[in-house]
MARLOVEX-416817 format. One record per residue: x, y, z of N, C-alpha, C in turn. Coordinates in pm, whole numbers, plus 50000, padded with zeros to 5 digits. Example, Ala and Ser with C-alpha at 12.3 -4.5 7.8 and 13.67 -1.06 7.14 Angstrom:
513194943150780512304955050780513204967050780;512854977550708513674989450714512905000350787;
***
This chain:
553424931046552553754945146576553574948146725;554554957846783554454955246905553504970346977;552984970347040551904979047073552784985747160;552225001347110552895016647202552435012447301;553715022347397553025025847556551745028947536;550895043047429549645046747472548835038147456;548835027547313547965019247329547455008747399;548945005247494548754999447623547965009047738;548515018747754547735026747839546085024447844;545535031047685544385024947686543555017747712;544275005747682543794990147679543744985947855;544864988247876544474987548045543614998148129;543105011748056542225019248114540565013048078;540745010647977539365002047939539184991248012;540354982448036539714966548145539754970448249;540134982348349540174989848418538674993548478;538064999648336536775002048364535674992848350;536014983548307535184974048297535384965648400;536474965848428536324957448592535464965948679;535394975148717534734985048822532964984748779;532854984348665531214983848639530974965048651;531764965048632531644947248718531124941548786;532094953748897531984950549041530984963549111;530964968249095529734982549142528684983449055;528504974248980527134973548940526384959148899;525004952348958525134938448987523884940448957;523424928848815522224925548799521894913348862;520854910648894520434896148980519154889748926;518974881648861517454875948839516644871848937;515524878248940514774870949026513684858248971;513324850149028512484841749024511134837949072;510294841348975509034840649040507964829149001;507094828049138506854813949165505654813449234;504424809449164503094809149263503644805349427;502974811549521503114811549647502914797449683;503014792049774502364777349791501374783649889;500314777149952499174778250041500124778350196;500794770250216501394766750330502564781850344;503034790650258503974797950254503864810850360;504414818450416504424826450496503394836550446;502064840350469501354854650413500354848550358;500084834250305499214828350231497704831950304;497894825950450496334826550560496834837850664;497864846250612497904853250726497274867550765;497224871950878496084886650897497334899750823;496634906850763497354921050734497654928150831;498594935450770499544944950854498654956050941;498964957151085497964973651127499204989251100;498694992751097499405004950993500555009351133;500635004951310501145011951356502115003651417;502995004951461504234992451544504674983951466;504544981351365505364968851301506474971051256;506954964251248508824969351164508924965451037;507474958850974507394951450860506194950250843;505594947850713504744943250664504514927650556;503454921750560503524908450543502584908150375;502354899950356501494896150229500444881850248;499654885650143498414876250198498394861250046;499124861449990499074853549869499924859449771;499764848149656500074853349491501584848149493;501754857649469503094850049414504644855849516;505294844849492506844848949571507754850249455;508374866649481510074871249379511504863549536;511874855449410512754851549491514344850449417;515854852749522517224849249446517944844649505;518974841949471519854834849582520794841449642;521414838749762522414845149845523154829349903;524264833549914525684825349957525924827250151;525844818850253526174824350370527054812550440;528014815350460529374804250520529244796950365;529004792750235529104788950173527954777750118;527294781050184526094777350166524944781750113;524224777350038523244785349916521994787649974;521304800249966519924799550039519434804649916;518134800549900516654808849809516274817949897;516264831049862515224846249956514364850549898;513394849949948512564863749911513034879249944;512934884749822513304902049819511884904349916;512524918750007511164921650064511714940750123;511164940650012511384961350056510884966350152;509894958550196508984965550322509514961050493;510834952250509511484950150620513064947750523;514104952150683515054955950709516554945650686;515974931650759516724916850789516564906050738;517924903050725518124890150640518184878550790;517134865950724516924853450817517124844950689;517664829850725517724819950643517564809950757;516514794350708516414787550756517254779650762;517534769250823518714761250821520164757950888;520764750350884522444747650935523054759450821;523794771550922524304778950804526324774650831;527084770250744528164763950774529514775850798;530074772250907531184782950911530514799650988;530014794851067529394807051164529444810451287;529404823051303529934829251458528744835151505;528294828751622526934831551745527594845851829;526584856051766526854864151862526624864652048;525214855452020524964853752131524124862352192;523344863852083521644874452044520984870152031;519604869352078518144866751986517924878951930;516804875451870515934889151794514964878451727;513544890851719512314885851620512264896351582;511644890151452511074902351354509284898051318;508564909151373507244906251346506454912151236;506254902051148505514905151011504404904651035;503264909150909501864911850963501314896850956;502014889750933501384875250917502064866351046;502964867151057503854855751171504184864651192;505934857251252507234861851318508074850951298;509354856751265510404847551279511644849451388;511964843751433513064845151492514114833951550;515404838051593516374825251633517244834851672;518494827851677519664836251759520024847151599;521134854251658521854862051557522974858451533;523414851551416524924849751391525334856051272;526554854751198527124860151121528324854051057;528174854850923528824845650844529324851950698;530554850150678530604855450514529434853550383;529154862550379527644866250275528274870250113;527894861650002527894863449872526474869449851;526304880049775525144884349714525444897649593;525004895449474524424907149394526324906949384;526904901649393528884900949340529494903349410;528964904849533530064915949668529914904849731;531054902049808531144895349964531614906050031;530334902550152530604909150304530544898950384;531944903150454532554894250562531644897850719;531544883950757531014887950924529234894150869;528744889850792526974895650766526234890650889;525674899351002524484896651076523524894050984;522344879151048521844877951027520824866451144;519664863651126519004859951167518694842351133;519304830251248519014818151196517844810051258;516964804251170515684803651217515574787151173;514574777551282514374765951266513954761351174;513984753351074513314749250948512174744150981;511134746650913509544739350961508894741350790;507554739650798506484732850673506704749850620;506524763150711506444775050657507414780450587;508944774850639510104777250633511484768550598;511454760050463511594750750458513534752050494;514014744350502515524740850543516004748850362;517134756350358517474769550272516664776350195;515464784850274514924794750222514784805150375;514474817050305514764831550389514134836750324;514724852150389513944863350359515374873150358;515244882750240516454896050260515344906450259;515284916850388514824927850382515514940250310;514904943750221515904955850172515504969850173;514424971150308514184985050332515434991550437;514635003450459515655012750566515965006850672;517005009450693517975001950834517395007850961;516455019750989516155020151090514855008551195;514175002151070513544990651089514184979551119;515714973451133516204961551176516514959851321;515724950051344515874946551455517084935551513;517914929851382519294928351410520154937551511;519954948351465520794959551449520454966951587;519204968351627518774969851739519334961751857;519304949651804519774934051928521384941251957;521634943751817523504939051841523714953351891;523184964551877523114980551903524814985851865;524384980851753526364985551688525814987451513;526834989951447526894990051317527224975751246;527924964251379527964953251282526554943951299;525124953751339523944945151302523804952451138;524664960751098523694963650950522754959350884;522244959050797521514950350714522344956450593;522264947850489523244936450384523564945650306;522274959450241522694969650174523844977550194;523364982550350523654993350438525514984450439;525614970750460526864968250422527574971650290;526804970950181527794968650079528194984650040;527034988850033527035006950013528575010750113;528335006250211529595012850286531125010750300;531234997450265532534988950197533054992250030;531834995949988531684997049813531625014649813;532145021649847532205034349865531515040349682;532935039749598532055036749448530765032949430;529935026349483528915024049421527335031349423;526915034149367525805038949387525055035449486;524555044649594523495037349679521895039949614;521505028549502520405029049457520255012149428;518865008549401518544996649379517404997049297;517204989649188516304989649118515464976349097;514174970349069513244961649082512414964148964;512464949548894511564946048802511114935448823;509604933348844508774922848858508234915848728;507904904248699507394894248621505894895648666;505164893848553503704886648596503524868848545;503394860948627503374845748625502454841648493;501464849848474500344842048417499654856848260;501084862648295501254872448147501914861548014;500434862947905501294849847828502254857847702;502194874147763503114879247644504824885747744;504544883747869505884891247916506544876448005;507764878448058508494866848164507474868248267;507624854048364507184855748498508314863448622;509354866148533510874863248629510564873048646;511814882248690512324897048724513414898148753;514084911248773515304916748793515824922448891;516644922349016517024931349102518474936049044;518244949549065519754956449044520434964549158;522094960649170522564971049287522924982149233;523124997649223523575004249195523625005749010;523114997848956522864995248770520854998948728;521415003148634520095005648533519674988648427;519034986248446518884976448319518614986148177;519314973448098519484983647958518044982247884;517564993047870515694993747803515235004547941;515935004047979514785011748123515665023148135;516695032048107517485039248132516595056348180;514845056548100514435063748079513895065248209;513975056948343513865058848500514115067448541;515345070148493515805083248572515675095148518;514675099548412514115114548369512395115648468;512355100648527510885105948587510935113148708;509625119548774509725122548885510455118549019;511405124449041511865124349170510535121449279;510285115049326509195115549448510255112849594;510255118049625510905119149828510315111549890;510655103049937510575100850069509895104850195;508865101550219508175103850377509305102050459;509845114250499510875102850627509705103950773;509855093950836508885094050997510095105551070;509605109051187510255110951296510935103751393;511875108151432512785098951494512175088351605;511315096051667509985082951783509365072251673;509705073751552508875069951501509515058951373;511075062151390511715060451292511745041051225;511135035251347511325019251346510115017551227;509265023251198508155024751122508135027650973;509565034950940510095036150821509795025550722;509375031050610509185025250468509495029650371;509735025050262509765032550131508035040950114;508215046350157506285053250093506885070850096;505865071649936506035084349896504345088849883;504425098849821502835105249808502125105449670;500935103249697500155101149542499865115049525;499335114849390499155132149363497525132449453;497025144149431495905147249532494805142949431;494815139249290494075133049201494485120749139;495135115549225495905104249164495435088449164;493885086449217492965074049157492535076549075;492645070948960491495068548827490895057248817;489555058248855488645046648834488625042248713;487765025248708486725021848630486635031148526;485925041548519484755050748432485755061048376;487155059848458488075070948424487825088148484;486935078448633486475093248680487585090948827;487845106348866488905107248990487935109149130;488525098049158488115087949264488225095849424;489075099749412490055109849557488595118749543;488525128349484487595138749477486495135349464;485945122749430484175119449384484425115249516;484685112049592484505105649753484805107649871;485405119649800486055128349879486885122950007;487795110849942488665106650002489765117250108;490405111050198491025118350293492235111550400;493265114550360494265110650423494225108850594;494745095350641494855090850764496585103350865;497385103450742497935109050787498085121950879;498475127850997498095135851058499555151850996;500475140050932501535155150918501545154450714;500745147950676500445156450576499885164650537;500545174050450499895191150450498615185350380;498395180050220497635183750183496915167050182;495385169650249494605161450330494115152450206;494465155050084493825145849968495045135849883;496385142349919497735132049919497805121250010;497585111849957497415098450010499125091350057;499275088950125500995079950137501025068550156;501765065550020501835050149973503105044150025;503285034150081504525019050071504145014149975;505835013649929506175004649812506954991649902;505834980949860506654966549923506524956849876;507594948349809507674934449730507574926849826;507054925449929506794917150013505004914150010;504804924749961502534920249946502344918449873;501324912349852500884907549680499564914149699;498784917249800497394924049756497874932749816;498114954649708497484965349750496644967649845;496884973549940495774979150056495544992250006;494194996450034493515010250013493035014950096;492095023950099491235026950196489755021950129;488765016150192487565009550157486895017550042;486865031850045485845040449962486415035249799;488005036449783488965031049677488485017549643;488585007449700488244993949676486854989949634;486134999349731484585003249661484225009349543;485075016549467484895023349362485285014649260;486435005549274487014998949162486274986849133;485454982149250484454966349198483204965349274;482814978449334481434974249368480594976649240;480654981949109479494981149023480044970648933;481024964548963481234951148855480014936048875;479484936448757478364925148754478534913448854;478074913548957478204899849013479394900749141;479684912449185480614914049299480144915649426;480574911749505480284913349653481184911749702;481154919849832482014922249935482214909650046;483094902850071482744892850167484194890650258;483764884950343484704884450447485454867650423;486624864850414487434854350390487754851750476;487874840350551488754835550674490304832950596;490364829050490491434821750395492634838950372;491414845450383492564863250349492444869550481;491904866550596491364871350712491264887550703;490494891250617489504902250590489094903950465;488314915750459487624918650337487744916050230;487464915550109487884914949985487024917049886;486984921649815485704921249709486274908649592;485024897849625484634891249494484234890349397;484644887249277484494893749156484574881649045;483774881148900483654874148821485454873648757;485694858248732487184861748707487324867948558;486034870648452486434874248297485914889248328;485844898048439486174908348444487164918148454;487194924948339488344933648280487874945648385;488794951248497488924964848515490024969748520;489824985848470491214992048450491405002248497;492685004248607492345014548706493585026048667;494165031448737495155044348725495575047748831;497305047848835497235057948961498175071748920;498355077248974499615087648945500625092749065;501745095849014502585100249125503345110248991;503545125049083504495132949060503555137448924;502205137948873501575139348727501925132548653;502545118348652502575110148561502055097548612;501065093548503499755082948489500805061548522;500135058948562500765044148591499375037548578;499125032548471498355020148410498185008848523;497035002248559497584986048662496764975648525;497404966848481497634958848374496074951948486;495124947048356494114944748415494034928048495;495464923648482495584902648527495904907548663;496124923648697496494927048823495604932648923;494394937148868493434943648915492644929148956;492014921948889491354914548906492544899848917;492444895549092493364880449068492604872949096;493144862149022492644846549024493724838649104;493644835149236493814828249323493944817149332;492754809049265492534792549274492014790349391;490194804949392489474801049520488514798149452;487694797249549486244796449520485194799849610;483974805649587483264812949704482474804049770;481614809649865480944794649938479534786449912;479664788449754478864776349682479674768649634;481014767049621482134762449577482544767449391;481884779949370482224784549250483554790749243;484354786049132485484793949087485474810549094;485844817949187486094829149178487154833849193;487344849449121488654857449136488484867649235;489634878549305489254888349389490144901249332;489294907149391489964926949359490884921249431;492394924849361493604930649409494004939049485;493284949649520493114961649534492444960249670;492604955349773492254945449941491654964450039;490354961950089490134978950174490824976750310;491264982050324492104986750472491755002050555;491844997150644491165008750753492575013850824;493085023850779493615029250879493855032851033;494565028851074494555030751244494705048151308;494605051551395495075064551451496175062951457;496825074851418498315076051434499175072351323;498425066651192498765058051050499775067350993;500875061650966502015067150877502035066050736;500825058550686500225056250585499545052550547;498615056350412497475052250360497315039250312;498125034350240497795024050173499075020050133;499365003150078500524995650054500334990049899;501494994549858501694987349713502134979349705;501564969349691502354952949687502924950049519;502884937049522503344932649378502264935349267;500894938149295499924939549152500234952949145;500694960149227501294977549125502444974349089;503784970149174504804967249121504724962248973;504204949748941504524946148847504094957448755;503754966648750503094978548629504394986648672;506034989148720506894994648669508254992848729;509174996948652510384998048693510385005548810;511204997848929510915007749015512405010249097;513095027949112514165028449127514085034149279;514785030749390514645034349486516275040149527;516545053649599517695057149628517585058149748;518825053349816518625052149962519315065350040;519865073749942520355085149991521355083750091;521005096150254521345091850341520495079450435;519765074450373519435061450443520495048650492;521595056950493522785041250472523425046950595;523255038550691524285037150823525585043850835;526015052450877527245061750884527165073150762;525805076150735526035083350583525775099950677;526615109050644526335122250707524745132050678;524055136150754522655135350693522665145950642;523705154050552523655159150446523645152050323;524405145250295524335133350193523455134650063;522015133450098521055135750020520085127350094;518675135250062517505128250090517185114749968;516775106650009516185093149983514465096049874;515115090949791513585095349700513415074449580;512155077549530512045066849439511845076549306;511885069949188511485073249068511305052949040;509735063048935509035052748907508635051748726;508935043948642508905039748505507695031448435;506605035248441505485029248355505995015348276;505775003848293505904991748175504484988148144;503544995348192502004991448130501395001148019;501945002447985501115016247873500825008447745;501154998147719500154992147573498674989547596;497684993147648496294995947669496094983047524;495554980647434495714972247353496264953147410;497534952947442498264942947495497624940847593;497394951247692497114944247825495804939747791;494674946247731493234938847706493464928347631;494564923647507494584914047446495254905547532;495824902547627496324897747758494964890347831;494144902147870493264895348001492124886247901;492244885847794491354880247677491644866147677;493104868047640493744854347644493184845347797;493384847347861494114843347989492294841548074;491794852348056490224848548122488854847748055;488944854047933487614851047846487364868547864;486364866147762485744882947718484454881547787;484414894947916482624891647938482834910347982;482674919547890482794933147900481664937747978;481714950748043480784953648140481074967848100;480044977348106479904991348115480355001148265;481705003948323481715010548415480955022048438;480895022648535480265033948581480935046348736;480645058448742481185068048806480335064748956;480975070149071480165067549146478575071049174;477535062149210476455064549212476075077549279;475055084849319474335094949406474055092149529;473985072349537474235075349703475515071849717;476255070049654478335069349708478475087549724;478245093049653478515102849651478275111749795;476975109049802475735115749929476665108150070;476935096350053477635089450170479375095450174;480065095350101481235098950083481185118250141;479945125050122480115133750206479325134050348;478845125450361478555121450498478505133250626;479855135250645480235146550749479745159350731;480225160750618479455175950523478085175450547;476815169150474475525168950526475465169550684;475985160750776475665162450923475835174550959;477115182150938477395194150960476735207050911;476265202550809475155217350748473485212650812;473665199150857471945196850889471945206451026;473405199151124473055203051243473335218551269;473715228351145474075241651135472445247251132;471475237351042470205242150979469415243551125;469775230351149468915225551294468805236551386;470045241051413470345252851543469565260151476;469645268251380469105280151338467555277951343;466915264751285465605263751336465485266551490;466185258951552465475259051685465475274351771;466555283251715466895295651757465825304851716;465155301051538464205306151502462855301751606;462285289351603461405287751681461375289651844;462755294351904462455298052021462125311052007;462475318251927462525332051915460965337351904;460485324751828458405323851757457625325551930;458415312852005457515311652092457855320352225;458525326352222458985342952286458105351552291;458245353852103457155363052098455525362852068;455615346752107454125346052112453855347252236;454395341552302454285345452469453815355852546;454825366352492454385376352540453005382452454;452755378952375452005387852295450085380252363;450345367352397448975357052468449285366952612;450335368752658450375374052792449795391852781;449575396452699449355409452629447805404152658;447645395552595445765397052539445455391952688;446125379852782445185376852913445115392752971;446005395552963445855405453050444955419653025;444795420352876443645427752793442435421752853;442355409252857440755403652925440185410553065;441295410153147440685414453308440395427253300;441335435153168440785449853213439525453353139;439725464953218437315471253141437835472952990;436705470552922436395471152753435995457452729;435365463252627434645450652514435475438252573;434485424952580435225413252559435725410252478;436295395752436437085391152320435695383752237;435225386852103434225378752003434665363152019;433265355652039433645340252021433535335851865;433405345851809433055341551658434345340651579;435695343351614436985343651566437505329151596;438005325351479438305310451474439245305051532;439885290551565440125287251656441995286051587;443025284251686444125285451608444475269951550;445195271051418445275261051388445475245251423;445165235451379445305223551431446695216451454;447465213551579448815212551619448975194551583;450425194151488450615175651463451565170551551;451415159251582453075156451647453805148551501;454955158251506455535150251354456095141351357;456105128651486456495116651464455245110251403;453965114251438452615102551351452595107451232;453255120351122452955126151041452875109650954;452255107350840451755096050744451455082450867;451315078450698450575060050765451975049950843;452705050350826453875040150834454845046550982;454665053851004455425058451107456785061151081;457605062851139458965059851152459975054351111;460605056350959461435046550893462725049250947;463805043250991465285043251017466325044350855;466875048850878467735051450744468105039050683;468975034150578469435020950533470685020850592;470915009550638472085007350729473635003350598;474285008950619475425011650491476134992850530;476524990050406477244981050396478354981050470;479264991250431480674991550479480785003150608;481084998250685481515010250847482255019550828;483295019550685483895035150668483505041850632;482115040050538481165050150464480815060750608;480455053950703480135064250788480975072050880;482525070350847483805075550901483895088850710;483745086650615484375092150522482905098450475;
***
């Protein structure tokens, strides 16, 4: 039977549309893969919160996919927290602009000339892709890279070439792909979850099907920097002003009276977070990191040459379970994430694990509080819109926001998880002590002592004023005629110096563990 015009019509409006969700919308697997020791971030120093165009990672694990360049296959690491795509290696069929450029991560730097080559990725080819070609070595083996997939005002391609054909790879396809959504979405694997994949998902402009419920959560915006400032750009949005939940399930921001580094946030207890698949240990601020494992049995704070800073060490069959929130909705951190196991050991050579959760000190001038690496990531779907973040986009367009999707909420699973995987050794949390508390207001006491202080000393000058005059009253009662003064009136009381007051003299206060206690 031979089919109507309309039902032809149809039939070609349907493959029609199915070609276009095809092609404007691109799921990608990622692959995830214990880090090796030798890998970029493994021994390297963390990021300082000011000048970098990127941020680095200190271990754990690498999300990695593939990309096509002159026809040639590279392995990348996804990395939200920088701008540029580098691949090691002979890339075949390529044009030397006849640029250098580096890009400095908080761990290294990479750099080589800038060339550009037809780029397969996520289903799109872009013709002529700047990119960055770098010598193969032990860190960087011959076809592996890096794709940055933050804001384009951080590429330093793009800077070198000072045109639009340094883009970075998004900022290409968004603008060739007019149709397509400028959004990207990220699902992380946990390696050593024995009930979920280790893999994950990158999406261009697509929802994965199960997660659709992303887009009813909070809109959260975008910090944008200022234009002096704009190379500094990250994905980081704001936590609510109660948005740590400890251990004990007590709020952490307010018992410690935590306080934003930021200087142009209004409200001084909104913390501003980066979101970056490029870290694997969360940075905090110390009082945070202190709350989540200084009362865990057997933890101490110690300094790593292997993480080149702090970390709190911790028994690895300790279960803690922390909280954060953005926008009033709660985000679980699955407890194999709070507490990682590394494959260290401390310096008796015992097997130990470390808080996830790494203290970081803010610099002056900090555009942000703290960095979400992969142990928050992996606790959700995470949708990022780049708005007008896309190179030639009119800056009406729309502002740039994330929405974020809880995948940790089985409380149950995740404890029957860290059971499996590290052994049961339960511990009673606890809220912060009376001296966290007493130290966490620190400033407050100095400020009401030295308020008390003045007023004493204003009072006691005021005493010895009017004693003054009043001894200067009686000498001068002596010389004149009348009765003398009786020697039988007793003598004035006995004067102490209150440094000998008791037996022991002089105790100095207890000198605080951590140097931010006495900043916070």
């Amino acid at each position: 039977m031979k089919p109507s015009p309309l039902a032809l019509s149809l039939l070609l409006l349907l493959c029609s549309a199915y070609e276009l969700l095809e092609v404007n919308a691109v799921r990608l697997s990622l692959h995830g893969r214990p880090r090796p020791k030798h890998a970029r971030g493994w021994l390297g120093r963390r990021a300082g919160v000011v000048g970098n165009t990127s941020v680095g990672d200190a271990g754990d694990i690498d999300y990695t996919t593939d990309v096509t360049l002159g026809g040639k296959k590279f392995t990348v690491q996804i990395d939200t927290g920088s701008s540029d795509l580098w691949v090691a290696g002979t890339v075949p069929n390529n044009k030397d602009t006849g640029k250098e450029t580096k890009v400095q991560y908080a761990v290294d730097a990479v750099e080589g000339s800038i060339l550009t080559a037809s780029l397969e990725f996520a289903g799109y080819t872009v013709d002529d892709q700047a990119f960055i070609n770098v010598s193969p070595s032990t860190e960087n083996p011959d076809g592996s890279g890096l794709i940055g997939l933050g804001p384009n005002t951080g590429s330093q391609v793009r800077d070198a070439l000072a045109s639009s054909a340094g883009d970075p790879v998004l900022d290409r396809i968004f603008r060739q792909n007019t149709s397509t959504p400028n959004y990207i979405t990220i699902l992380l694997g946990r390696i050593r979850d024995p009930t979920d994949p280790p893999n994950g998902d990158l999406t261009v402009g697509e929802i994965l099907p199960g997660y659709e419920q992303v887009t009813s959560q909070p809109k959260l915006p975008v910090s944008v920097l200022a234009s002096n400032n704009a190379g500094n750009q990250h994905w980081q949005v704001l936590l609510d002003s109660d948005g740590v939940i400890g251990p004990a399930g007590n709020n952490v921001i307010d018992e410690l009276n935590v306080k934003t580094a930021v200087d142009s946030t209004s409200n001084d207890k909104q913390l501003t977070v980066v979101l970056d698949t490029g870290y694997s240990l969360p940075q905090v601020p110390p009082a945070i990191a202190e709350a989540f494992y200084s009362k865990v049995p057997g933890a101490s704070l110690v300094n790593r040459a292997d993480l080149n800073g702090e970390v709190w060490q911790i028994p690895c069959d300790k279960e803690i379970n922390v909280t954060f929130k953005f926008g009033g909705v709660k985000y679980p951190i699955h407890p194999l994430d709070t507490n990682l196991d590394l494959n260290l050991t401390d310096s008796w050579g015992k097997h130990t694990c470390i808080g996830a959760f790494q203290p970081m000190n803010p610099q002056d001038g900090a555009t942000y509080d703290m960095i979400f690496g992969m142990a928050f990531l992996r606790n959700t779907y995470t949708y990022i819109n780049f708005g007008d973040f896309v190179d030639g986009s009119a800056s009406s367009t729309a502002a740039p926001y994330v929405q974020l999707l809880s995948t940790t909420n089985n409380s149950a699973e995740a404890h029957s998880d860290f059971v499996k995987v590290r052994g049961d050794s339960p511990w009673t949390p606890e809220a912060a002590s009376l001296a966290q508390r007493l130290r966490s207001r620190l400033p407050l006491i100095i400020g009401l002592s030295a308020a008390a202080g003045a007023v004493l000393l204003i009072a006691v000058g005021a005493c010895c004023f009017f004693s003054a005059r009043k001894n200067k009253r009686q000498r001068m009662a002596f010389f004149r005629p009348g009765p003398y003064q009786q020697l039988h009136e007793p003598a004035p009381p006995e004067a102490h110096d209150l440094h000998l007051v008791g037996q022991q003299g002089y105790q100095p206060p207890p000198a605080y563990s951590n140097p931010w206690d006495a900043r916070y």
